[in-house]
C-alpha positions as CSV (number, residue, x, y, z in Angstrom):
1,X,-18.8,42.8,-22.1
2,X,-19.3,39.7,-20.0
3,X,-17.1,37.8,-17.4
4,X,-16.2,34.4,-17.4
5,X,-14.2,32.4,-14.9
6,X,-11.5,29.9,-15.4
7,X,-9.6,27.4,-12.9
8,X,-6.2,26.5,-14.4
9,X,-3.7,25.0,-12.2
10,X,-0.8,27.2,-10.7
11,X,1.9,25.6,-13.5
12,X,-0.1,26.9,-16.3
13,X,-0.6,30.5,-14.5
14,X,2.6,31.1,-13.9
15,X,3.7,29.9,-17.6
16,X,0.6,32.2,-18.8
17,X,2.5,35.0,-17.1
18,X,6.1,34.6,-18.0
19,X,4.5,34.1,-22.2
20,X,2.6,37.7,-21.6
21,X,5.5,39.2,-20.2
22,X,7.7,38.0,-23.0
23,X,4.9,39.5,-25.4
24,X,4.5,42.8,-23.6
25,X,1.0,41.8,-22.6
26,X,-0.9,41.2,-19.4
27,X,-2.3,37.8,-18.5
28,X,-5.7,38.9,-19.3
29,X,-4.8,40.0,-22.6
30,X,-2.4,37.1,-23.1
31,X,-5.6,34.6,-22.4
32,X,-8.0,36.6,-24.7
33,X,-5.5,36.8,-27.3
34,X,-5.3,33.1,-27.1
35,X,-9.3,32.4,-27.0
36,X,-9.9,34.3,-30.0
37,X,-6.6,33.1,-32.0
38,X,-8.2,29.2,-31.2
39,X,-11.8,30.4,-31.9
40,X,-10.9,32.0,-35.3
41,X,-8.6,28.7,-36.6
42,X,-12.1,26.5,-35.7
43,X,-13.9,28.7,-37.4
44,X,-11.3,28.4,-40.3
45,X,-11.1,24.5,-39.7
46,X,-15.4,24.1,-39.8
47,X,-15.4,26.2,-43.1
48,X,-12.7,24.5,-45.0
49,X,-14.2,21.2,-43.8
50,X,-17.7,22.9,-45.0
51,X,-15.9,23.4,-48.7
52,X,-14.2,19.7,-48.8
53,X,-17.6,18.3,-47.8
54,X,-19.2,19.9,-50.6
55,X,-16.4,19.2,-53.3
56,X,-16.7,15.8,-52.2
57,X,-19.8,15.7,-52.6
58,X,-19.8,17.2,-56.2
59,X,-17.6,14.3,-57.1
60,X,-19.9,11.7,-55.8
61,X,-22.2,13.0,-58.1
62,X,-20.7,13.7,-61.0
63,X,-18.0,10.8,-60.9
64,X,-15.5,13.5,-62.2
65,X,-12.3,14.6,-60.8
66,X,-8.7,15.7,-61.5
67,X,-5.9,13.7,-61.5
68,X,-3.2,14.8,-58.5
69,X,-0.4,14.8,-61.7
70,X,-2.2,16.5,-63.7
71,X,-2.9,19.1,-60.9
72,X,0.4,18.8,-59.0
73,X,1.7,19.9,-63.2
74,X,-0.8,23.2,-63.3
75,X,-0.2,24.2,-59.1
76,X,3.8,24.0,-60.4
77,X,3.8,26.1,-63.4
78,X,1.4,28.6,-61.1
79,X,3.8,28.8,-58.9
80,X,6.3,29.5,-61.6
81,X,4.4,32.7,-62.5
82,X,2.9,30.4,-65.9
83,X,-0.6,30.5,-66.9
84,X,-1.5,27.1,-67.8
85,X,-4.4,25.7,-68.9
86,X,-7.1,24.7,-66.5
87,X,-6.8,20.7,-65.9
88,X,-10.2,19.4,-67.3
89,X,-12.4,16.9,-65.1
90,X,-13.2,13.9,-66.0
91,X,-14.5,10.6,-65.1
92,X,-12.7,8.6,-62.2
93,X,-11.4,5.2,-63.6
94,X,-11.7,2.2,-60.7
């Protein structure tokens, strides 16, 4: 395991402290916690920016899509418990 130092002013310390208490940490684990809560949601945020690139992508070059009624109508009656059908892709109109 490795050491790394950090300068943060004597506001944030003392805020740091009082939120680890609160969570029946110490600072150090309070800060690590923190660290590897934000590196895990940018991990998250690179791959579901990864996924959108590529469905983007997939409509560029196919020119098909799904209407947001038509999938707004299927994610509802999911959510209902329903099995629709599948909303089919087609062709964007311009």
């Amino acid at each position: 395991m490795s050491t790394t130092t950090i300068r943060i002013d004597d506001d944030l310390k003392a805020r740091i402290a009082a939120a680890a208490e609160s969570a029946g940490k110490t600072s150090h684990g309070f800060i690590v916690d923190a660290i590897s809560q934000t590196v895990e949601q940018a991990e998250l945020n690179d791959d579901f920016h990864r996924v959108a690139d590529e469905r983007w992508a997939k409509i560029l070059a196919t020119g098909k899509t799904v209407s947001w009624d038509e999938m707004r109508t299927y994610l509802a009656a999911r959510a209902r418990g329903e099995t629709p059908h599948r909303p089919r892709a087609r062709k964007m109109v311009r």
